[in-house]
C-alpha positions as CSV (number, residue, x, y, z in Angstrom):
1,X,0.0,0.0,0.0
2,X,1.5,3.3,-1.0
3,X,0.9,6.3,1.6
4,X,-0.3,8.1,-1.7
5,X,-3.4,6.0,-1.9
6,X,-4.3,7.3,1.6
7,X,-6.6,10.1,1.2
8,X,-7.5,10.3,5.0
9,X,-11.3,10.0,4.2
10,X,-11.4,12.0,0.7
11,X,-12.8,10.5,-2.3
12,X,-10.3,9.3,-4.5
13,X,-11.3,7.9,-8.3
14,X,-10.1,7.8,-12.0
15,X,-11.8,10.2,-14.0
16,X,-12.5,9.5,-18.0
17,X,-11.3,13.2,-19.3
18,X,-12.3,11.8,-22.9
19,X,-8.4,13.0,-23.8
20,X,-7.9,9.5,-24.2
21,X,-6.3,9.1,-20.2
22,X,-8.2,9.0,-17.4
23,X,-7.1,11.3,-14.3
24,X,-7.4,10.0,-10.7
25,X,-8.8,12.6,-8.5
26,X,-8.9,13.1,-4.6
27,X,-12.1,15.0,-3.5
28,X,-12.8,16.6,-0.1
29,X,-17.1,17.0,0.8
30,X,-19.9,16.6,-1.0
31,X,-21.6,19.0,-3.8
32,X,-24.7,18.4,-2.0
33,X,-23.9,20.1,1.5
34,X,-21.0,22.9,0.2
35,X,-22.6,26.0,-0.6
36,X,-19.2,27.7,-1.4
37,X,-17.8,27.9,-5.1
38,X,-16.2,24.8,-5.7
39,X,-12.1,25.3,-6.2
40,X,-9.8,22.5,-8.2
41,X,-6.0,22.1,-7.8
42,X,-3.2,21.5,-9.8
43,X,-0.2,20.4,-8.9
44,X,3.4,21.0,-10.3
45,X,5.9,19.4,-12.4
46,X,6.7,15.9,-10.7
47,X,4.1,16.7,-7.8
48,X,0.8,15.0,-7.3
49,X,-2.6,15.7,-5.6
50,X,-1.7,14.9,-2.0
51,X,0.7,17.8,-1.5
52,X,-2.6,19.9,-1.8
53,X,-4.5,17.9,1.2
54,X,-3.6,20.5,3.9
55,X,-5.1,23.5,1.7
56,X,-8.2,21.0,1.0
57,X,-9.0,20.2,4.0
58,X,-8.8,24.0,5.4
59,X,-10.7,25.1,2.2
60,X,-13.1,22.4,2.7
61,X,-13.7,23.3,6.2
62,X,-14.5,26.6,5.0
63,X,-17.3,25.1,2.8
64,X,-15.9,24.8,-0.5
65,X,-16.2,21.9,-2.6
66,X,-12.4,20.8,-2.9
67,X,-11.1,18.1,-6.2
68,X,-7.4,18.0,-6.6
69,X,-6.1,16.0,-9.2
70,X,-3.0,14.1,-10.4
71,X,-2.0,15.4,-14.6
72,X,-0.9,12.6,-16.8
73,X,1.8,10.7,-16.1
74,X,2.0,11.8,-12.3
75,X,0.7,10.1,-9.0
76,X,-2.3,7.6,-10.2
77,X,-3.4,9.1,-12.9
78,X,-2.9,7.2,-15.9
79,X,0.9,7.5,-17.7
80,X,0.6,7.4,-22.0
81,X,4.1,7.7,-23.6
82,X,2.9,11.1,-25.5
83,X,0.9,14.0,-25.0
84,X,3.3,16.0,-22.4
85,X,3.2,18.9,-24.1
86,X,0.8,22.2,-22.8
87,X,-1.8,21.9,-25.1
88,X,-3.0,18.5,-24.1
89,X,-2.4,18.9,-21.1
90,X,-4.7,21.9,-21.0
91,X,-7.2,19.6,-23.1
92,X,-7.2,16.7,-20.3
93,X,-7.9,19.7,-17.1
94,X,-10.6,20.9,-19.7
95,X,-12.4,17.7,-20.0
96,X,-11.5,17.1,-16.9
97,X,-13.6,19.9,-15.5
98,X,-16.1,18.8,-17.9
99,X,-17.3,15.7,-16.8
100,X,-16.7,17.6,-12.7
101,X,-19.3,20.0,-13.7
102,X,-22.0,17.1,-15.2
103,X,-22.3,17.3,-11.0
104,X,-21.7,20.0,-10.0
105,X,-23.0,23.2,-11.8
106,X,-20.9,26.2,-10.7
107,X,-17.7,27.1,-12.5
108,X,-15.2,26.2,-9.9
109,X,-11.5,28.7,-8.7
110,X,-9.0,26.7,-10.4
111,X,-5.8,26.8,-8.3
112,X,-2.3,25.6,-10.3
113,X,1.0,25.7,-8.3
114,X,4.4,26.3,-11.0
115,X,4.1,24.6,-13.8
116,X,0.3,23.5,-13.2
117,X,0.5,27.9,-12.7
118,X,0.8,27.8,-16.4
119,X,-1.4,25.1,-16.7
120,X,-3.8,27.1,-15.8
121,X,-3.7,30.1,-17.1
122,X,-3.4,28.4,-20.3
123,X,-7.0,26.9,-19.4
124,X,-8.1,30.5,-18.5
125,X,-7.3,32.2,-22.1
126,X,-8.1,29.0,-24.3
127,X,-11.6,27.6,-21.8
128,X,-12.8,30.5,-20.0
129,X,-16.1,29.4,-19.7
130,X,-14.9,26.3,-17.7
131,X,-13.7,28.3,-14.6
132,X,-15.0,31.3,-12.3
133,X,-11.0,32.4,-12.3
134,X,-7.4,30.4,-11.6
135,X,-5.2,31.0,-9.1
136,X,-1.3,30.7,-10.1
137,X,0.9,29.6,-7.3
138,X,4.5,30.6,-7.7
139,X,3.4,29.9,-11.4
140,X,1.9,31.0,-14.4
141,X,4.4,33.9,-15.1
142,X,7.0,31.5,-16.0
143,X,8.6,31.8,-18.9
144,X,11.5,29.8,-19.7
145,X,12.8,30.8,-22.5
146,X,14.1,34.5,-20.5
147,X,16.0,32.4,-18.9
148,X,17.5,29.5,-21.2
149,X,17.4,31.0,-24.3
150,X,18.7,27.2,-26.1
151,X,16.7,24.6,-24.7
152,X,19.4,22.0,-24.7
153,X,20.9,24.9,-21.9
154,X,17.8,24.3,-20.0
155,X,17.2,20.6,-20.4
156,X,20.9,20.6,-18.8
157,X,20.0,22.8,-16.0
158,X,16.6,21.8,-15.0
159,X,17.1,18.0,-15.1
160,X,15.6,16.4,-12.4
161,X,18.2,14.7,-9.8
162,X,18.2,10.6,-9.9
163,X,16.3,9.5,-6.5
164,X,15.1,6.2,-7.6
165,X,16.5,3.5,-5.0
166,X,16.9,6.2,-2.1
167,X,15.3,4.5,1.0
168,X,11.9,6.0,2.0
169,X,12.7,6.7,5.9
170,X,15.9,8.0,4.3
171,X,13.8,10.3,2.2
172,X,11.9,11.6,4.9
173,X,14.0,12.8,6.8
174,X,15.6,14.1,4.4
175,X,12.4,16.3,3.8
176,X,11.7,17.1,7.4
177,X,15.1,18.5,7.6
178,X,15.3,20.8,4.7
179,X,11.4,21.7,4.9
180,X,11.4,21.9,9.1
181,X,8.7,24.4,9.5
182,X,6.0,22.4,6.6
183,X,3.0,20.9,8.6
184,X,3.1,16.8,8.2
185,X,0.3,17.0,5.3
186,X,3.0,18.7,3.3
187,X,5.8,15.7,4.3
188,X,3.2,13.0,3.3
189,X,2.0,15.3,0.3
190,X,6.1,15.3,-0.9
191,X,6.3,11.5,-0.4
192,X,3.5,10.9,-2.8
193,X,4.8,11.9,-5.7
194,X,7.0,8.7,-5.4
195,X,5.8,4.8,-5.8
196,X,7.5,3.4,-2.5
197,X,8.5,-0.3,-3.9
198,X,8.4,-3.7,-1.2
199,X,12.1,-3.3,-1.0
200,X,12.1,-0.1,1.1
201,X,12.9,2.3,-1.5
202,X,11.1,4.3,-4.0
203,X,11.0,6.0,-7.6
204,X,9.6,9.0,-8.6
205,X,5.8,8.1,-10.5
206,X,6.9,10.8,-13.3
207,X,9.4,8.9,-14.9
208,X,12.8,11.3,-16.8
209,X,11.3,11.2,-20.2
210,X,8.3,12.1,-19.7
211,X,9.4,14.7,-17.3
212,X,11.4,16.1,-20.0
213,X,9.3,16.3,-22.2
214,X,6.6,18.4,-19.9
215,X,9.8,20.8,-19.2
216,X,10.2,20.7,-23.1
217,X,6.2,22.1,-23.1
218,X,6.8,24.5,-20.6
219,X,10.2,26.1,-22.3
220,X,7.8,26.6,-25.1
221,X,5.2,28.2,-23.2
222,X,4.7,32.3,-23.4
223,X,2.1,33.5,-20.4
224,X,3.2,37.0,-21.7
225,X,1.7,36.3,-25.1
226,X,-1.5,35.4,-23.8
227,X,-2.2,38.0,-20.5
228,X,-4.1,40.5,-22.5
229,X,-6.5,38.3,-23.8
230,X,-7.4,36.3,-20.1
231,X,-10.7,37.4,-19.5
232,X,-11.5,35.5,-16.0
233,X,-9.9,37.0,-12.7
234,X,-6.4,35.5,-12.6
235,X,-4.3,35.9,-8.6
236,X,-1.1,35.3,-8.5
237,X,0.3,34.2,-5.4
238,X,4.1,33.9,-5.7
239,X,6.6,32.8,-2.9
240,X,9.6,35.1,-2.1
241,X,12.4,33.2,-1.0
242,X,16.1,33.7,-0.1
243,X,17.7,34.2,-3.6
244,X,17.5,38.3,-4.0
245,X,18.5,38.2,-7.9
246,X,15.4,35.2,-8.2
247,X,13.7,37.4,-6.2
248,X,14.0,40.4,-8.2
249,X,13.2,38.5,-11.0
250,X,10.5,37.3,-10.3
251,X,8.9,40.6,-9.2
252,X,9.1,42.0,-12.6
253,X,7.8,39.3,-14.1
254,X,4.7,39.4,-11.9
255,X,4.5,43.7,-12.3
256,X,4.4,42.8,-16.0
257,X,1.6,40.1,-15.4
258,X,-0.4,43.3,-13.5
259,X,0.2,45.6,-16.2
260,X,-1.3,43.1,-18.9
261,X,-3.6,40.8,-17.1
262,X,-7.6,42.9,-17.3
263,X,-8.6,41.6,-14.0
264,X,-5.5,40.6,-11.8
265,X,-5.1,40.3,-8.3
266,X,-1.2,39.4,-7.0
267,X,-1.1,38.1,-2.9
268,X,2.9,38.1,-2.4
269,X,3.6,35.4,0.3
270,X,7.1,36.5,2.2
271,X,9.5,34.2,3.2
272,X,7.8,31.1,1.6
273,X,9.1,28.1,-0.7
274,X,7.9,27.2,-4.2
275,X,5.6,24.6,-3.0
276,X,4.3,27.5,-0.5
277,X,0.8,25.7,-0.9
278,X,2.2,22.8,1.2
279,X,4.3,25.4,3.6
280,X,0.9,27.3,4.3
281,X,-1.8,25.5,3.7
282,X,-4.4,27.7,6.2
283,X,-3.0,31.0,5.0
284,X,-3.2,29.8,1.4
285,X,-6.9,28.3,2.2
286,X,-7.7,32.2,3.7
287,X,-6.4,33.9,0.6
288,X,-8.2,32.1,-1.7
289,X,-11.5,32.2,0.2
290,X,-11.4,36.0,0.9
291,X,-11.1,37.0,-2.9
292,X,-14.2,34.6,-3.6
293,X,-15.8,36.1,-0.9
294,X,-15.1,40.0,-1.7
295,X,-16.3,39.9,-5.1
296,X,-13.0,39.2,-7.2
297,X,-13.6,35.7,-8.0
């Protein structure tokens, strides 16, 4: 039994997207009883569903109707050899989101952290009508290609590191040491994005090629091109961490995001880590609810 498959009482199932791959999603309530717009999430690059249960379960408690889901190739969600790039990946979210709202009848706040930022804003200019507005954590304004000009500089650069074999406790502690102040939802959420094999060790679920070939997608991918023609509510919510150049970055790219966006919103979290979702999942949840709540959403 992996620890992924434990959803603590949430609903977990394999959704048909009719993008020829079913997605497994974890979902926390019942449409029935939640009288709060319903709100999706969408992980990162390598990530899966379960490092968004602490921000479900505090959005859930404050009445929303919560689905997070695993993309293609990730956690338990089904793993094709092709179809890694943005576009169909923004095709299976969309049906996706679909078949959610055969149920459920309210455009739900789609949430994407990083690359599943992008994800999402990509869904916001090309589906509108499917959402209510996205929320793009430490995500969305990336853009690659500033960056890495040559992609073969940023396949060298952004390749993930080789964990397969390491021993799970081993892993684990590794993550309580370097993320110390992260709630345990966001240690069990990290674990899950591994398969954890009989033999004590485990493998990441996203395996290199296909990995590569969503960072391949996401070097290709322009949110700038797109901002003026977003025509939901789009919040950023970007982490700033240590790095001051990164840091100063990163604010310009989310100033130029406010100048182009129509309706934008940005709620800087300060100190915080990429997966700042997983770091402050009840802040996170607050944010989130308050601009449903005040009208922006």
């Amino acid at each position: 039994m992996n620890p992924d498959a434990n959803t603590n009482g949430a609903q977990s199932e394999l959704v048909d997207t009719s993008n020829n791959v079913r997605l497994r999603t974890v979902t926390w309530g019942k449409s029935e009883t939640r009288k709060q717009t319903p709100i999706v999430l969408v992980h990162g690059l390598a990530s899966n569903a379960m490092l968004w249960e602490g921000a479900a379960l505090a959005l859930s408690s404050l009445g929303h109707l919560v689905t997070a889901v695993d993309l293609r190739g990730h956690g338990l969600s089904e793993k094709p050899d092709t179809g890694y790039d943005m576009q169909t990946v923004t095709k299976d979210l969309a049906g996706l989101l679909r078949e959610i709202q055969k149920h459920n009848f309210v455009a739900p706040v789609v949430c994407g952290q990083s690359w599943g930022g992008n994800v999402v804003l990509e869904l916001a200019h090309t589906q509108p009508e499917l959402v209510s507005g996205v929320v793009c954590v430490d995500g969305g304004f990336l853009e690659l290609q500033n960056h890495f000009p040559n992609w073969d500089d940023c396949a060298q650069a952004l390749r993930p590191p080789a964990i397969a074999g390491t021993r799970i406790d081993d892993f684990r502690k590794y993550l309580q040491r370097s993320h110390h102040d992260w709630p345990e939802t966001g240690i069990n959420g990290a674990l899950a994005c591994m398969e954890h094999l009989p033999d004590g060790t485990l493998r990441p679920w996203l395996n290199l090629e296909r990995h590569m070939m969503i960072l391949r997608g996401l070097w290709e991918h322009h949110p700038t091109r797109i901002y003026s023609q977003i025509s939901v509510p789009v919040m950023f919510v970007p982490a700033e961490g240590t790095n001051s150049v990164f840091n100063d970055s990163k604010r310009s790219a989310i100033e130029l995001a406010e100048q182009l966006v129509p309706k934008v919103r940005v709620e800087w979290f300060s100190p915080a880590d990429h997966d700042l979702h997983a770091q402050h999942p009840e802040r996170f949840a607050q944010v989130v609810h308050a601009a449903i709540a005040d009208g922006f959403f």
